[in-house]
C-alpha positions in Angstrom: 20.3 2.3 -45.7 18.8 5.8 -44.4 15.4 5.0 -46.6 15.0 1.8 -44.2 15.7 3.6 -40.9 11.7 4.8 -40.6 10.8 0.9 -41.2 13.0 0.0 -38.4 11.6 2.3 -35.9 7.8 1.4 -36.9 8.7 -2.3 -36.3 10.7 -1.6 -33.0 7.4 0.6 -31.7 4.7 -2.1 -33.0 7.0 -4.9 -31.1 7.1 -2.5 -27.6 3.3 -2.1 -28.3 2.7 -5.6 -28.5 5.0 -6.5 -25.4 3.2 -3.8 -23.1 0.0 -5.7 -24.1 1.3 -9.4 -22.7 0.3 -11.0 -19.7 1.9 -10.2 -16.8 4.0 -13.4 -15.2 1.7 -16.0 -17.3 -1.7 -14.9 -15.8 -4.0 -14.3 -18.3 -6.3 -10.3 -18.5 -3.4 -8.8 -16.4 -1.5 -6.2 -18.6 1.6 -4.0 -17.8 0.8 -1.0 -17.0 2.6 2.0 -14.7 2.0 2.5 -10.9 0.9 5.5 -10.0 2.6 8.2 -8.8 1.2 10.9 -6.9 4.1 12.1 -4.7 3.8 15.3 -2.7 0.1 16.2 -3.6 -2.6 17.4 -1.4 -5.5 14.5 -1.6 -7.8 15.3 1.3 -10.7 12.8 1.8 -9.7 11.6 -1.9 -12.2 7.9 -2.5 -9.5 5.0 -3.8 -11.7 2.7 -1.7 -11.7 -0.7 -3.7 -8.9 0.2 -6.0 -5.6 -1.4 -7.4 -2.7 0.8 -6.2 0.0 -1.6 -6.4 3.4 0.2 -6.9 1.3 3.4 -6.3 3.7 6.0 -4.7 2.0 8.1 -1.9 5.4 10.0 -0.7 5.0 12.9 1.7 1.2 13.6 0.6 -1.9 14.8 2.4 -4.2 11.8 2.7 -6.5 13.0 5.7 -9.5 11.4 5.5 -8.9 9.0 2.5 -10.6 6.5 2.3 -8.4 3.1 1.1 -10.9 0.8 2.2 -10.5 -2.4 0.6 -7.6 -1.0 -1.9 -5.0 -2.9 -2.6 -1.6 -1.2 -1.5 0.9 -4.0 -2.0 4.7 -2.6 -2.4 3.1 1.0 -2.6 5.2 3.5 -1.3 3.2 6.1 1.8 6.8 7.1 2.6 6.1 10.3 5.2 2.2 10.6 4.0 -0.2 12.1 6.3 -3.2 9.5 6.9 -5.0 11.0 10.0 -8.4 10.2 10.3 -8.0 8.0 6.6 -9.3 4.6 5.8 -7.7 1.8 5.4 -10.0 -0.8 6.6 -9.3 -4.3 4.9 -6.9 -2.9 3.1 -3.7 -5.0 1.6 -0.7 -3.4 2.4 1.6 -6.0 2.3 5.2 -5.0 1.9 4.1 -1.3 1.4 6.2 1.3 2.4 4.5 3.1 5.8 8.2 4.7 7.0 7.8 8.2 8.7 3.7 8.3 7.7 1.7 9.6 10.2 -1.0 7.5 11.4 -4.0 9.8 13.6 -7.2 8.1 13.8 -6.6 5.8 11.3 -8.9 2.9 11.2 -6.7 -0.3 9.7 -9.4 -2.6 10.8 -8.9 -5.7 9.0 -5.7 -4.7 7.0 -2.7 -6.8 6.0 0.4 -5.0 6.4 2.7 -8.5 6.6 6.1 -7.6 5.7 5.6 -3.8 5.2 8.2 -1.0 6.4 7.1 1.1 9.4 9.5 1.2 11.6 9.4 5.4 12.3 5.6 5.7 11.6 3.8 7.6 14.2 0.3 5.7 15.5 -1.6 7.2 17.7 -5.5 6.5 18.0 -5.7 3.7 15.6 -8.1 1.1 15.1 -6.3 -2.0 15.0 -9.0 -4.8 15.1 -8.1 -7.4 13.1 -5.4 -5.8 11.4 -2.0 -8.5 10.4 1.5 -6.6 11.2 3.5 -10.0 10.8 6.9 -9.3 9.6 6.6 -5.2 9.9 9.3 -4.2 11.7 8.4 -1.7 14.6 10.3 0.9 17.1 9.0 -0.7 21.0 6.9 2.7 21.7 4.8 2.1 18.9 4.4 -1.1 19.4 3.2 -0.7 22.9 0.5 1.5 21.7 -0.7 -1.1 19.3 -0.7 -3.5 21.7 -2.8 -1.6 23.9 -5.1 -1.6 21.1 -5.4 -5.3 19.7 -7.2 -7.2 19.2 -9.4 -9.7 17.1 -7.6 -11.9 14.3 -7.4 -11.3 10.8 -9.9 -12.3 8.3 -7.6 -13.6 5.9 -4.5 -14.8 7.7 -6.4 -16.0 10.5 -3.5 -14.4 12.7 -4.5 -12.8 16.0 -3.8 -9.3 15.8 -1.5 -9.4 19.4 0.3 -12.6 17.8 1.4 -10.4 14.6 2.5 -7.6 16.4 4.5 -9.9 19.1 2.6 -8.7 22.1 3.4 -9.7 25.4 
C-alpha cells in the first residue's frame, strides 16, 4: 500500500494540472489563472493601460498617476487606493470595488463602473465625460459633484452620463 502512495499523488497533481489548463465557463483560449494581488504597495505612475486585471486586488495602494486606460477592472478590488491624478479612461470597472478610494484628478472619461461599490469614495476634480455609474451606489455629496460634472453618454452603453448617475 505505502509503495503506491507516490503513484497516487503524481496522478492527483497531473489531474489538477490538467484542470487548471480547461476553459474557463465553456469559452475556448481562456484558462484559470489567479487575480492579482498587489495590496498595500506603492505603484506611482505604474502603466497597466490595456491590461486584464479582473479580480486584481488594488487595496489601500498608491496609484497616483496610473494609468488604467482601457484595463479591464471587472470585480477588482481599489478598496481605500489612492488614484489622484490616475487614468482610467475607458476603463471597465464594472462591479469593482471603489469604497473609501480616493479619486483627485482622475480622468474616468468613458469608463463603465455599472454596478460597482463606491459609496464612501472621495471625487473631487474628476473627469466624468462619458463615464456609466448605473447601479453604483453613491453618498448625495458626491453625487452632486459628479453631477456638476456630466456629461456626454457612454460609448458602450449608450447611457447619458447624468441618466446613470440619476441627476436631477
Amino acid at each position: 500500500m505505502t509503495g503506491r502512495f507516490p503513484f497516487f499523488r503524481l496522478l492527483s497533481a497531473l489531474l489538477m494540472g490538467l484542470v487548471l489548463l480547461l476553459p474557463l465557463g465553456g469559452m475556448p483560449g481562456r484558462t484559470a489563472q489567479a487575480a492579482m494581488d498587489v495590496a498595500k504597495q506603492v505603484l506611482i505612475g505604474a502603466d497597466f493601460h490595456g491590461a486584464d486585471l479582473r479580480g486584481a486586488t488594488f487595496n489601500l495602494t498608491n496609484l497616483r498617476e496610473a494609468d488604467f486606460s482601457g484595463a479591464d477592472l471587472r470585480l477588482a478590488s481599489l478598496f481605500g487606493a489612492k488614484l489622484q491624478e490616475a487614468n482610467l479612461r475607458g476603463a471597465d470597472l464594472r462591479e469593482a470595488t471603489l469604497d473609501s478610494a480616493v479619486l483627485k484628478g482622475t480622468d474616468l472619461r468613458d469608463a463603465w463602473l455599472e454596478d460597482a461599490f463606491a459609496y464612501n469614495t472621495r471625487f473631487e476634480d474628476v473627469r466624468i465625460d462619458g463615464a456609466d455609474f448605473t447601479n453604483v451606489d453613491l453618498r448625495p455629496d458626491a453625487r452632486k459633484v459628479l453631477c456638476a460634472a456630466a456629461t456626454g453618454s457612454h460609448p458602450i452603453s449608450h447611457r447619458l452620463t447624468r441618466d446613470s448617475l440619476n441627476c436631477p
